[in-house]
C-alpha positions in Angstrom: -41.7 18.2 -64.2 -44.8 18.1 -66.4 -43.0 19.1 -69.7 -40.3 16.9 -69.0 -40.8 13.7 -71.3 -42.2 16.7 -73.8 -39.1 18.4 -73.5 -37.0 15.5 -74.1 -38.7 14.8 -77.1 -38.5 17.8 -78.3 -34.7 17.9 -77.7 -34.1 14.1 -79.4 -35.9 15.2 -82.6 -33.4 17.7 -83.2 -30.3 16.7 -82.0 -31.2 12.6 -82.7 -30.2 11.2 -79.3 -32.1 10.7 -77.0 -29.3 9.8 -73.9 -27.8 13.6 -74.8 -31.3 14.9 -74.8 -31.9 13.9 -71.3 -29.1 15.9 -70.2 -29.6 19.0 -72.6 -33.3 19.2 -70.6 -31.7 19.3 -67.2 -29.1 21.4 -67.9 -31.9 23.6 -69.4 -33.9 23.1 -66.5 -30.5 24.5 -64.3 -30.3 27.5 -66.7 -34.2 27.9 -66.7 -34.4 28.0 -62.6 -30.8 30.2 -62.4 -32.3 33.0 -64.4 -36.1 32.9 -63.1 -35.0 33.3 -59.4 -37.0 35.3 -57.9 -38.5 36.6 -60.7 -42.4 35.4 -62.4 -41.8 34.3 -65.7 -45.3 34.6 -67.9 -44.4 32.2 -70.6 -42.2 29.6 -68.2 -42.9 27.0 -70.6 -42.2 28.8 -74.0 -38.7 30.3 -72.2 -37.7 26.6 -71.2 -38.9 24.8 -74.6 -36.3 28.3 -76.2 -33.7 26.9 -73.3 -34.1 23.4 -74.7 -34.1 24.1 -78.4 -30.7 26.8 -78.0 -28.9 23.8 -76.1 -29.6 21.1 -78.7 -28.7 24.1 -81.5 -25.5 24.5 -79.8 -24.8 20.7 -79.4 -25.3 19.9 -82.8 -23.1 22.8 -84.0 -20.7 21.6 -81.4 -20.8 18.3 -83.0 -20.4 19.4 -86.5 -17.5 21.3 -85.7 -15.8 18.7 -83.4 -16.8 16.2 -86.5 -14.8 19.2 -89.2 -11.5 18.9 -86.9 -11.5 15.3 -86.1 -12.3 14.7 -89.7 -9.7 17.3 -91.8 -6.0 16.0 -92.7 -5.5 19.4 -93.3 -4.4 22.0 -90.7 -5.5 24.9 -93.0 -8.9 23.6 -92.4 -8.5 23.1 -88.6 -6.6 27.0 -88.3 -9.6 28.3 -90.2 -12.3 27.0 -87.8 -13.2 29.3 -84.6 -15.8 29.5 -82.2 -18.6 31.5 -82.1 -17.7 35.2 -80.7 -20.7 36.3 -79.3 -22.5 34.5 -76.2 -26.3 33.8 -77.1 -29.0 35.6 -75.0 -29.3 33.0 -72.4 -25.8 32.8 -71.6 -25.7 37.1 -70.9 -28.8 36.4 -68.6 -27.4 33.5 -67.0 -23.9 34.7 -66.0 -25.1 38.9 -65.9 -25.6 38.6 -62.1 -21.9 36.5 -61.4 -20.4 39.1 -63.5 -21.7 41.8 -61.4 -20.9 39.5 -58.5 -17.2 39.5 -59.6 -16.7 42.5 -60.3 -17.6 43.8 -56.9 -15.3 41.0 -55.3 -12.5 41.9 -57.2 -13.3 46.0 -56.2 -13.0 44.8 -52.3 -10.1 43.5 -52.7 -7.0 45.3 -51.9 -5.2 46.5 -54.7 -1.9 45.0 -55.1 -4.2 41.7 -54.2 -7.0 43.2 -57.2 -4.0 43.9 -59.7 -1.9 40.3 -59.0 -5.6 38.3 -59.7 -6.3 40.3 -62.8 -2.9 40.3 -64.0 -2.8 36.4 -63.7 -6.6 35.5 -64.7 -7.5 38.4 -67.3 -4.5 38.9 -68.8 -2.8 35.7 -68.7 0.7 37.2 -66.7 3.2 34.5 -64.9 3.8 34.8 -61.7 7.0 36.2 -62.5 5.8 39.2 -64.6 3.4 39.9 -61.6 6.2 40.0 -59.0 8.5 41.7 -61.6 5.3 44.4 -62.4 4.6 44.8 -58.4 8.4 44.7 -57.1 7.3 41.9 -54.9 9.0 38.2 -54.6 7.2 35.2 -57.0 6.1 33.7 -53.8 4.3 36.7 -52.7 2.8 37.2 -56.0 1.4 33.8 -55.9 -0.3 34.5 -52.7 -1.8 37.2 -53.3 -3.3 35.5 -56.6 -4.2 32.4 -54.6 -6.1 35.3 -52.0 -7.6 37.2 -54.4 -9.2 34.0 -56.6 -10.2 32.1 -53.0 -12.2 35.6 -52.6 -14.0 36.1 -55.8 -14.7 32.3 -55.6 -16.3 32.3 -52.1 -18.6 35.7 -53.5 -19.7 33.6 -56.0 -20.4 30.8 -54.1 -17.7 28.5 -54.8 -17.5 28.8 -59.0 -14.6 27.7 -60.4 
């Protein structure tokens, strides 16, 4: 709580806004606290001021970017545009353990329940080409899915 007004400062001068900046240091702070659980962290106040300064990095590509569609009249432009493919460093920290987490839910699940909820959320198949895959009826496929998802969410503590 110290570092706050420091941190926000910090934010504002390099993303210019000072209303955004306030939220990039609690969402930092949220990231900061996920990954340190349980865990001592030597430099707490270098990692967080790296937290800060990766957010406001990402928000003012974000903004760039979102300024580059908004602003080209010509889809050639907009097609040619993609995200950024690889996660920074914080994010793999941050989301390592849920990963874990969901793997292991989806493992205790039974299978025809494990292969319906993969099917649908990993590799995008309709309910229809789960049934169809499973020799099971589109409602029953929808169950299971429905199961399956309400399982890995309540491992993970309710994520979406």
């Amino acid at each position: 709580m110290r570092q706050r007004p420091a941190l926000v400062n910090y934010a504002s001068s390099i993303i210019g806004n000072r209303v955004l900046a306030e939220d990039l240091v609690q969402e930092a702070w949220l990231r900061f606290d996920e990954a340190s659980k349980g865990r001592f962290l030597e430099d707490a106040t270098g990692y967080l001021y790296r937290i800060v300064r990766n957010l406001a990095l990402d928000s003012k590509r974000r903004d760039a970017q979102e300024s580059r569609v908004t602003g080209a009249a010509d889809y050639e432009v907009i097609a040619n545009i993609s995200p950024a493919q690889t996660p920074d460093p914080e994010t793999i920290v941050l989301y390592k353990d849920d990963y874990a987490t969901l793997m292991q839910a989806l493992a205790e699940l039974p299978e025809r329940t494990r292969i319906a909820c993969e099917m649908h959320r990993f590799g995008g198949a309709k309910l229809r080409e789960i049934a169809e895959f499973l020799d099971i009826s589109v409602p029953l496929a929808h169950k299971l899915v429905a199961d399956g998802i309400d399982h890995c969410r309540e491992r993970l503590g309710g994520w979406p």
